[in-house]
C-alpha positions in Angstrom: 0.0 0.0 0.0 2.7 2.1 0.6 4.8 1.4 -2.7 1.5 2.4 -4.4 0.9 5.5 -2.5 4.6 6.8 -3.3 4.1 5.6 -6.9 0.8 7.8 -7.3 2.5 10.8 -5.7 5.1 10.4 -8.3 2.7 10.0 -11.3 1.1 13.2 -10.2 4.2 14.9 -9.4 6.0 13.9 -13.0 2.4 14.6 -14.8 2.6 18.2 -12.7 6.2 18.4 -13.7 5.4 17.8 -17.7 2.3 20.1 -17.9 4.0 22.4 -16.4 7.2 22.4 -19.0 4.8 22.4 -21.6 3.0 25.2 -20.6 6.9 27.3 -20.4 8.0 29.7 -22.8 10.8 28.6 -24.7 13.9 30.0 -22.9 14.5 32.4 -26.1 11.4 34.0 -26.2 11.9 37.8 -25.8 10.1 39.7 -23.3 10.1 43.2 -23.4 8.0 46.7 -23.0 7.2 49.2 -25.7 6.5 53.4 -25.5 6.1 55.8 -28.6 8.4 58.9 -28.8 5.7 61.5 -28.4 3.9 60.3 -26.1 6.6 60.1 -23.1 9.9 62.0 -24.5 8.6 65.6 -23.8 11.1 68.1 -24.8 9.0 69.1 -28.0 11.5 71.9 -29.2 14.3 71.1 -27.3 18.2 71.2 -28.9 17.2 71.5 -32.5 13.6 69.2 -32.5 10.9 70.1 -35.5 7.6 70.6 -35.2 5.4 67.5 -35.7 2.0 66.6 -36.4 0.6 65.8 -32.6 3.0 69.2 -31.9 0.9 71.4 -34.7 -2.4 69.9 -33.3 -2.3 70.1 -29.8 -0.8 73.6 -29.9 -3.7 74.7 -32.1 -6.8 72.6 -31.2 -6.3 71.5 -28.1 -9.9 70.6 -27.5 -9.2 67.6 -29.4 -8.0 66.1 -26.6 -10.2 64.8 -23.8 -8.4 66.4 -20.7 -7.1 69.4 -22.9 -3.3 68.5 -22.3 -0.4 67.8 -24.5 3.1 65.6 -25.0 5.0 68.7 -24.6 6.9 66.9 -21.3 5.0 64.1 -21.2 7.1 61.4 -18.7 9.8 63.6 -19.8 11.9 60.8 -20.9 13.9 63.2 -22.9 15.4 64.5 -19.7 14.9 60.9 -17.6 16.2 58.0 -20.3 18.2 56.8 -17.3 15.6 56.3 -15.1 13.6 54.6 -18.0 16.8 51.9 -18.6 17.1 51.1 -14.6 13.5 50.6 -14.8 14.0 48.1 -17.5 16.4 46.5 -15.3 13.9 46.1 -12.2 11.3 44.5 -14.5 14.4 41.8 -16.4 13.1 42.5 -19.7 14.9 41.2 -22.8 14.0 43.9 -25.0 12.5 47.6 -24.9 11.0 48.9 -28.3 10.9 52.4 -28.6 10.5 55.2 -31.4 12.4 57.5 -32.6 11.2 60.9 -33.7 11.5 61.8 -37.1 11.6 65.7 -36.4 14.0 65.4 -33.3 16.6 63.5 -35.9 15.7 65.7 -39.4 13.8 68.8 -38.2 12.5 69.6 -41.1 11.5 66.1 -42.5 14.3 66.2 -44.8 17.7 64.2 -44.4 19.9 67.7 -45.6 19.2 68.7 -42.0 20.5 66.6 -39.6 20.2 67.1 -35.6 22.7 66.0 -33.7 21.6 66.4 -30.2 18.8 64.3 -31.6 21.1 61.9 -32.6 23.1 61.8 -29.5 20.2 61.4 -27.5 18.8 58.3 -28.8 22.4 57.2 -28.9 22.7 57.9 -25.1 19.5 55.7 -24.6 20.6 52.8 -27.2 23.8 52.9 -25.2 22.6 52.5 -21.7 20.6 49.9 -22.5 22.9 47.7 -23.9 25.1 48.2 -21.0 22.7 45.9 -19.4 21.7 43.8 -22.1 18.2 44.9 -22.9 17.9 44.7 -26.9 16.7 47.8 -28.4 14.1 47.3 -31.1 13.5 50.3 -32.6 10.6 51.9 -34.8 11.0 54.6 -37.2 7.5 56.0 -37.2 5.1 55.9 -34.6 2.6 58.6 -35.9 4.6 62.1 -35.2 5.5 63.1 -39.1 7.2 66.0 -39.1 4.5 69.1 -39.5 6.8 70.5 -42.6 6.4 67.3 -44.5 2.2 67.3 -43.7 2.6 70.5 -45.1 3.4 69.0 -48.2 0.9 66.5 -48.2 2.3 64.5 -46.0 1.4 60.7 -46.6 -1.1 61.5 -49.4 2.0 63.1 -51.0 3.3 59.8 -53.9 7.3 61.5 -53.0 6.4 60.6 -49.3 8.2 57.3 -50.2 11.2 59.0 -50.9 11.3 61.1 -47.9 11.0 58.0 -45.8 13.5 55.9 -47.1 15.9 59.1 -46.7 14.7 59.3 -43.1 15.5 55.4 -42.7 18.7 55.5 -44.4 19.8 58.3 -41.5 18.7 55.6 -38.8 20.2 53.0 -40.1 23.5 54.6 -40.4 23.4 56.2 -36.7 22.1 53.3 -35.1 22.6 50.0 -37.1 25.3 49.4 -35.6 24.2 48.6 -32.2 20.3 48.0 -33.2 19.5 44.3 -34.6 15.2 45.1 -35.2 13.7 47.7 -37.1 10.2 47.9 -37.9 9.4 50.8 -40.5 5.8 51.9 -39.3 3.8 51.5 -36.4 -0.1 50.1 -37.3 -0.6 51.4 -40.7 -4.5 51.6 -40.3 -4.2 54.3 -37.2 -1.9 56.8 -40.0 -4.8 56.4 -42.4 -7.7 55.7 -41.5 -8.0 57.8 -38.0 -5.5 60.1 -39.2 -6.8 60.6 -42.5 -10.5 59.9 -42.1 -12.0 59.2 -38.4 -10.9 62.0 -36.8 -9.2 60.6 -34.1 -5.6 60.9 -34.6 -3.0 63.9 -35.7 -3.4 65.6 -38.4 -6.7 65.2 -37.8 -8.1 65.7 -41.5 -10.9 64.1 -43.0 -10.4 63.2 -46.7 -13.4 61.9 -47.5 -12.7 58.0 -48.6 -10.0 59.5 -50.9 -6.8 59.8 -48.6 -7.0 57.1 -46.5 -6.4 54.8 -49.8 -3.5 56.8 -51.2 -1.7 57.0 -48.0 -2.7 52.8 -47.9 -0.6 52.7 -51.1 1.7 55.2 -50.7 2.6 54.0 -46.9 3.3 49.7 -48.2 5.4 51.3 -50.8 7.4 53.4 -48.4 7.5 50.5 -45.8 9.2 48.0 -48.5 11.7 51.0 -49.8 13.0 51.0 -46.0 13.2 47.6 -46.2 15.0 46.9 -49.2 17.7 50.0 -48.8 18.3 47.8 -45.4 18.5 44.0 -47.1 20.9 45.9 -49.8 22.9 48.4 -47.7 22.9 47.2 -44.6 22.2 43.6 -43.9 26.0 43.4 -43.1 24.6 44.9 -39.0 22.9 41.4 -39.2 19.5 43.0 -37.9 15.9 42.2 -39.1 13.5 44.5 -40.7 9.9 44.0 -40.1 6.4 46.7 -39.7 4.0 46.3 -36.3 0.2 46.2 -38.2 -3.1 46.3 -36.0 -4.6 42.7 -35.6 -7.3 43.0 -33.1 -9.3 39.7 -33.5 -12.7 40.4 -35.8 -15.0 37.2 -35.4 -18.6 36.7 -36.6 -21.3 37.8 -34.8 -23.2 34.7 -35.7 -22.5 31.6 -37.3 -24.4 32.3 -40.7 -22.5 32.6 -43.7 -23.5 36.5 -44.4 -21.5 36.9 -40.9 -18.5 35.2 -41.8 -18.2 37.4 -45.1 -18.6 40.4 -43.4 -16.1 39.4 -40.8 -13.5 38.4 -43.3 -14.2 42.1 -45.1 -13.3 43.3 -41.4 -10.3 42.1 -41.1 -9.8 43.1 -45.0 -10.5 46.4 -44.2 -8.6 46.7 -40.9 -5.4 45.2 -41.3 -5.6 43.0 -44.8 -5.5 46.3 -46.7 -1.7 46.6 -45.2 -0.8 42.8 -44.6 -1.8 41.6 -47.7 0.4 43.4 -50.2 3.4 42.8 -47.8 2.9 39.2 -46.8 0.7 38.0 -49.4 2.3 35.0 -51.6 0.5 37.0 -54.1 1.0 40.5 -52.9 -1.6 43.5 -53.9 -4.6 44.5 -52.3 -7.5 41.8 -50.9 -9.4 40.5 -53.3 -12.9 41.2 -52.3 -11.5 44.5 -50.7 -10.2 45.8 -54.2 -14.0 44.6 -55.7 -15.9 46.5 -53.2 -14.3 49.4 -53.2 -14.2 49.2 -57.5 -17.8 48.8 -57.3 -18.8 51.8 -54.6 -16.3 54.2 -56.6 -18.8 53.4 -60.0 -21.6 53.2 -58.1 -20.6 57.2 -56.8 -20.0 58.5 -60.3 -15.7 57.8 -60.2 -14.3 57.3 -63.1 -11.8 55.0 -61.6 -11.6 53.2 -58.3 -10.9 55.2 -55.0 -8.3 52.5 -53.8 -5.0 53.5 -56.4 -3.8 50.2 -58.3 -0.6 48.8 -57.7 1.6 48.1 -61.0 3.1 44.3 -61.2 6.3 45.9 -60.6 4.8 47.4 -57.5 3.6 44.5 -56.1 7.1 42.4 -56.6 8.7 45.1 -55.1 6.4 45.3 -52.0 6.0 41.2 -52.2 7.9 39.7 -49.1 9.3 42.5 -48.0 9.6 42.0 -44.5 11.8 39.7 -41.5 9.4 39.5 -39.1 5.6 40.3 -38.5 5.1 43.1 -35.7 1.3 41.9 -34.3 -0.2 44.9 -32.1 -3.3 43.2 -30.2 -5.3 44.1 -27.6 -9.0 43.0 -27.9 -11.7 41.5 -30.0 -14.7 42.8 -32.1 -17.1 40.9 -34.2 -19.0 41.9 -37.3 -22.5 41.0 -38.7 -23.9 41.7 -42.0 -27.5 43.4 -40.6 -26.9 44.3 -36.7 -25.2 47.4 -35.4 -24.7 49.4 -38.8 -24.3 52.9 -38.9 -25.0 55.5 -42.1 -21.5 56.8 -42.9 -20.6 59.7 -44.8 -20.4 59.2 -48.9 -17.5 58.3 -49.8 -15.9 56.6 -46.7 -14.2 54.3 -45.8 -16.7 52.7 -43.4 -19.4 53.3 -45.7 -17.1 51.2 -48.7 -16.9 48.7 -45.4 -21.1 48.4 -44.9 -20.2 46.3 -42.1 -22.0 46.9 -38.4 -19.6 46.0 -35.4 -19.8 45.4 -31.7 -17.9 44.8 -28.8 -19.3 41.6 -26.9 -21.0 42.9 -23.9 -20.0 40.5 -21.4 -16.4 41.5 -21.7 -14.9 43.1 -18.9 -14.0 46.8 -20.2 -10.7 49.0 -19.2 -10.8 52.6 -18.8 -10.6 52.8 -22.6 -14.0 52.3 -24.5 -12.7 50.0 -27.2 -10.7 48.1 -25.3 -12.0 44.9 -23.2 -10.7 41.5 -22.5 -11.2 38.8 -24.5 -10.1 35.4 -23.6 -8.1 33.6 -26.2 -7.7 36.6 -28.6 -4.3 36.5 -29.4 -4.7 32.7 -29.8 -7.3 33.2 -32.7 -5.7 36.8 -34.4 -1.5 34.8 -34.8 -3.2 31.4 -35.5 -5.6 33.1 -38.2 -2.2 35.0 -39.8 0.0 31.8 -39.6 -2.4 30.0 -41.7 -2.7 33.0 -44.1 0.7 33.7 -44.8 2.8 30.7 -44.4 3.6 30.8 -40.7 5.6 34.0 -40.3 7.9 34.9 -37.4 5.9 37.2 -35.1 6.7 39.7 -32.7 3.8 40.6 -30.6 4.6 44.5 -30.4 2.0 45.6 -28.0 -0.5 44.4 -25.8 -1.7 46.3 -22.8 -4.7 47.7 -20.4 -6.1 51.2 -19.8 -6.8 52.1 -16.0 -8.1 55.3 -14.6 -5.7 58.0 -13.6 -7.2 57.3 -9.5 -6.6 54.0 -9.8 -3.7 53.5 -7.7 -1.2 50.7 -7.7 -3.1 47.7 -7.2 -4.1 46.9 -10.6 -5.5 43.9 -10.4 -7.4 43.8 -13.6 -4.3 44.4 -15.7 -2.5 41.3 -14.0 -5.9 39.7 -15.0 -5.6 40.7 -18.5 -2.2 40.0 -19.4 -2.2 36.4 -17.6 -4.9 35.9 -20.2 -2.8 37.0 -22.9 0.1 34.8 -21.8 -2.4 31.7 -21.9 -3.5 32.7 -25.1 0.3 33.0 -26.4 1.1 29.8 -24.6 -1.9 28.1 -27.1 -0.8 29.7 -30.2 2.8 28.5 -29.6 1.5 24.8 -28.7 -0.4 25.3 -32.1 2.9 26.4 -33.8 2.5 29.6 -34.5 6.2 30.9 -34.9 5.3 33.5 -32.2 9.4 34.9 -30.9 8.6 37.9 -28.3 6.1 40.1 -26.4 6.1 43.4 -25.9 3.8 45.3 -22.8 2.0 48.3 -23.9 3.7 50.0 -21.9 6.1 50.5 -19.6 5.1 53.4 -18.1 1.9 55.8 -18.3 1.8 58.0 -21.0 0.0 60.7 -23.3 -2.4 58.5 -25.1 -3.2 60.5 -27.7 -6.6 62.2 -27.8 -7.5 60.3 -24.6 -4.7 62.6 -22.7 -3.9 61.6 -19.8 -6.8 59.9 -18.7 -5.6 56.4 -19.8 -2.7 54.7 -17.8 -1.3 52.1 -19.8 1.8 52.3 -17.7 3.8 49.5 -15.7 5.0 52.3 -13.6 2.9 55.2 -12.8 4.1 58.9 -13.8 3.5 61.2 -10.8 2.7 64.3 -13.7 2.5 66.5 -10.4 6.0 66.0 -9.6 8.5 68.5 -12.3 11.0 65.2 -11.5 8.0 63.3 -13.2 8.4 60.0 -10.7 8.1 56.7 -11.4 6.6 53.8 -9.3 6.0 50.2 -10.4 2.2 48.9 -10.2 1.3 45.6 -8.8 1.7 44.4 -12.4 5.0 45.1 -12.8 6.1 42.8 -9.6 4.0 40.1 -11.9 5.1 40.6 -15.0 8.7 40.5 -13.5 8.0 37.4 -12.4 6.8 35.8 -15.8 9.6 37.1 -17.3 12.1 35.4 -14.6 9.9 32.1 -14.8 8.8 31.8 -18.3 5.7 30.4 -17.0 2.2 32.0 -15.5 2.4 31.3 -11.9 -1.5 32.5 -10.7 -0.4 31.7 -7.2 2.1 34.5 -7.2 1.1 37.3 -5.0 3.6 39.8 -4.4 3.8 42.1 -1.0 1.7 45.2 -2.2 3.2 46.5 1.5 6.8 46.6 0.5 6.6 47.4 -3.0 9.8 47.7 -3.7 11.9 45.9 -7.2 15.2 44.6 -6.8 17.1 45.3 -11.0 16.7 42.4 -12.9 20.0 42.7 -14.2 
């Protein structure tokens, strides 16, 4: 009896011990934090730096934004890049992706001018960080063109192309050196469509289902210039090139079939119109994207289609132009075909779309509207995009919760969120998705855009009443420390919310 009883606490113990290994992440995987340039740098004309796009809008609508603040200090990580890098050490993390500003590099948008206090500052933050080991992954654009260049039409502009792979060719040969990832753009569907159309991001123009397609064209174009002036030039750094695109998960609303077409022109219209052309074995725009569009442009009296063709040579160009697939995720939304449909303006984008959309109601919400947890998300968006396009290496590039300003430190619904996330990578990865890093939106509060600063995204909270601009770590951050040391989900963890205090990680 007492053979058997040892030999049953053994099974359980080995079975324990093999879920449990299963369930790791693969000692490699890269576990990091992300942040935007304008939205935590500050320093908005300091040593040199051009006016931008979220500059020029803030400064002369600043009703736009909801609490009627800007980015001009921000976390003032301009002034506090140290503080951001021993912070990076606390938490362990692997990687930190950041972005740098176009205007605080080329003031004017174009590479004749260069800055270098802008140069040396991002050279300062490269270089502290691999002092300690933490990989910089850096984008190139995260949404702050430089306002000179939006004066020329900015990405509606066919030379924009041009001026971006200028731009890149001035990163690369600054910061190649020492940085192995690049991604080119930063969710292409945020520059157009709420830029462009939706009123909802900088420069805050409405061009009336016209722009949001030309900048489409004009943006996959300047993304695969970067690329290749990289895989020619500069492949001899040994980095990767990739771009981060939007992939929120867009479901049917029902199972009927009119549901599952209108959920496939969702995700068409959201992130397909981007994807496609770049990771596409055929490349070019989305079939039944291109059609709809063709047939509302006739249908409105244009002689040709709103959505600008590619040329073959276009599409080999833009054709597998990437290393890596940048996944930004954060929720899910499904679509039906008669439910929830708005009258949009004529011509629009939405109105091209003649989708309706919802959020599912029973999904626990965060302080941002749009954004609510949804179990298994991830699992459905990277499986969905492996099957797609061949099983690409992915980065997930952001993934995060909004709480309220008040909130305090004891955020236990973010620790509830991104232990769901990690369960959800954990399935895609048993499903072989070739899933290689994960990146926390973010890793420390920040101006979210038109929201202000009424959304706290942030590992560490900024005390924005303090001129030092302090930072203290969250209850998440002793958590997601702790996944990172681990590689596993412990949900028994609880760290002491009395002595909040983190030892560096490095």
């Amino acid at each position: 009896m007492k053979l058997l009883l040892i030999l049953s606490v053994l099974v359980v113990a080995c079975h324990g011990s093999t879920v449990k290994q299963q369930r790791r992440f693969p000692d490699d995987f890269i576990f990091g934090a992300a942040t935007a340039s304008y939205q935590i740098e500050g320093g908005w004309d300091a040593d040199g730096k051009g006016e931008n796009i979220w500059d020029h809008l803030v400064h002369n609508n600043p009703t736009v934004v909801q609490d009627l603040t800007t980015g001009d200090v921000a976390a003032d990580s301009y002034h506090n890049y140290k503080r951001d890098v021993e912070m990076m050490r606390e938490l362990g993390l692997d990687a930190y992706r950041f972005s740098i500003s176009w205007a605080r590099i080329l003031p004017t948008g174009m590479a004749n001018e260069i800055n270098p206090a802008g140069i040396a500052y991002y050279n300062n933050l490269i270089n502290e960080m691999l002092t300690y080991n933490i990989q910089p992954m850096v984008t190139l654009y995260h949404w702050d063109l430089p306002q000179k260049l939006q004066e020329l039409g900015g990405f509606m502009n066919p030379l924009f192309s041009d001026w971006f792979e200028d731009y890149a060719r001035v990163v690369f040969e600054n910061f190649g050196d020492r940085v192995k990832m690049f991604i080119t753009f930063n969710e292409p569907r945020e520059i157009c469509f709420e830029g462009l159309e939706d009123l909802n991001k900088a420069p805050y123009l409405n061009t009336s289902g016209v722009g949001v397609y030309l900048c489409a064209k004009h943006l996959v174009v300047a993304h695969a210039k970067a690329y290749h002036l990289y895989d020619k030039e500069f492949r001899t750094q040994e980095g990767q090139c990739g771009i981060t695109i939007s992939v929120n998960w867009f479901g049917p609303a029902t199972d009927s079939e009119e549901d599952q077409v209108a959920a496939e022109l969702m995700r068409q219209f959201q992130w397909g119109l981007y994807a496609e052309p770049i990771f596409s074995a055929e490349g070019g725009w989305p079939k039944e994207l291109s059609e709809t569009i063709a047939a509302k442009s006739a249908a409105q009296g244009f002689s040709r289609s709103r959505l600008p063709e590619f040329t073959e040579e276009e599409k080999a160009f833009v054709r597998g132009s990437y290393d890596f697939f940048g996944v930004n995720h954060y929720t899910t939304v499904l679509a039906s075909a008669t439910e929830h449909k708005e009258v949009y303006a004529v011509p629009s984008m939405m109105d091209d779309l003649d989708v309706g959309y919802f959020w599912p109601e029973e999904n626990p919400a965060s302080a941002s509207p749009w954004l609510k947890l949804a179990p298994n998300s991830i699992y459905y968006a990277l499986t969905h995009l492996k099957e797609k396009y061949n099983n690409p290496v992915i980065y997930i590039t952001e993934n995060g919760w909004a709480t309220l300003p008040d909130s305090g430190l004891i955020d236990d619904d973010r620790i509830t969120y991104y232990r769901s996330s990690m369960e959800s990578m954990l399935n895609a990865l048993d499903d072989g998705v070739n899933l290689k890093g994960y990146m926390v939106w973010s890793l420390l509060d920040n101006m979210e855009w038109l929201e202000g600063y009424v959304a706290c995204f942030g590992l560490y909270r900024v005390d924005y009443q303090d001129p030092a601009r302090t930072r203290t770590p969250r209850k998440s951050a002793f958590v997601y420390k702790h996944i990172i040391k681990n590689r596993f989900v412990d949900y028994e963890y609880e760290p002491d919310t009395m002595t909040m205090t983190i030892d560096e990680g490095h």
